[in-house]
N, C-alpha and C positions, 0 to 999 in steps of 0.2 A: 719434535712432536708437540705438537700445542693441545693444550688440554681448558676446556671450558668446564667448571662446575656449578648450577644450581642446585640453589637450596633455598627451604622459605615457604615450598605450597604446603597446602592444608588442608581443610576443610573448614567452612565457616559459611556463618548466615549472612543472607541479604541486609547489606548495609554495615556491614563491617570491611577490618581491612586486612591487608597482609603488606608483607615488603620481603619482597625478593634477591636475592643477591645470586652474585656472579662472577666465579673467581677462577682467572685465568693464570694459566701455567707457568706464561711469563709476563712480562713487563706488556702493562695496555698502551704505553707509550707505540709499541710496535704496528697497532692498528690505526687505521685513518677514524674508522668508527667503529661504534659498536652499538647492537640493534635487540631490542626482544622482539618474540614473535611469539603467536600461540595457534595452539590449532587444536578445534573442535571436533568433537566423536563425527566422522562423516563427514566433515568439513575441513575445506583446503588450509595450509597454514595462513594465519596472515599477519602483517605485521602490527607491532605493537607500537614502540619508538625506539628513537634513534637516538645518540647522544655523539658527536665528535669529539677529534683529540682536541678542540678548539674548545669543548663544554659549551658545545651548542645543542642544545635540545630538541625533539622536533617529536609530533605526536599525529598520529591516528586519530579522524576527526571524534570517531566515538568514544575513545579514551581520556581527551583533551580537556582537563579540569578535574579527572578523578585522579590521573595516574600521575607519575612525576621519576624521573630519568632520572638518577644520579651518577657519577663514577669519585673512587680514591685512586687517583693513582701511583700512591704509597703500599697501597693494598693489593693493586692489581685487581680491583672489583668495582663492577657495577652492581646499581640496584633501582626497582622498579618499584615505587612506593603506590599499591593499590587502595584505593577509598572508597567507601558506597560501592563495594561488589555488589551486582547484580547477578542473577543463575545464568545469564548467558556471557559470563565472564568466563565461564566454568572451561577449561581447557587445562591444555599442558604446554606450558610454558619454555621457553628455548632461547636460549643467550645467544647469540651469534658475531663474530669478528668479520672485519674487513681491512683489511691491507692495505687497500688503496681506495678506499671508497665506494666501489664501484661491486662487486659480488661479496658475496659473504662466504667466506673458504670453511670457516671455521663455527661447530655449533656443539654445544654439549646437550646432553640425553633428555633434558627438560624435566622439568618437575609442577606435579599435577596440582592445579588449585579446583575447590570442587564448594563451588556458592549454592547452596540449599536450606531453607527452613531445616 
């Protein structure tokens, strides 16, 4: 049973930051990649970035200069370093696995970031 945990949301103003983490059940080694996602009150999920077992990066064009991918894979965790929140950052955040690349099998409960004056 593979188990995904975040932690790290909050609540904070526009133009600060948070950093997220992601800590899996077993070895990340086992995943081809691993991916955030978040999804908005009424709004479909969508995705955030991605990071491979290679520590290749890749991001959402809206995110692309705020946010920044990490993984340890000592730790078995990733992490998603957010900068200059904006209120339409505001969602719930969701770790996701993939095995081969290709679907994401694996996602844990998410954890709420909420950018407000």
């Amino acid at each position: 049973q593979v188990e995904l945990v975040e932690s790290g949301g909050g609540l904070v103003q526009p133009g600060e930051s948070l950093r997220l983490s992601c800590t899996a059940s077993i070895n990340i080694f086992n995943f081809n990649a691993m991916a955030w996602a978040r999804q908005a009150p009424g709004k479909q999920r969508e995705w955030v970035a991605t990071i491979t077992i290679s520590d290749i990066p890749n991001y959402a064009a809206s995110m692309k200069g705020r946010f920044t991918i990490s993984r340890d894979n000592t730790k078995n965790t990733i992490w998603l370093q957010m900068n200059s929140l904006k209120p339409d950052d505001t969602a719930v955040y969701y770790c996701g696995a993939s095995r081969y690349g290709t679907t994401y099998e694996y996602w844990g409960q998410g954890t709420q970031v909420t950018v407000s004056p």
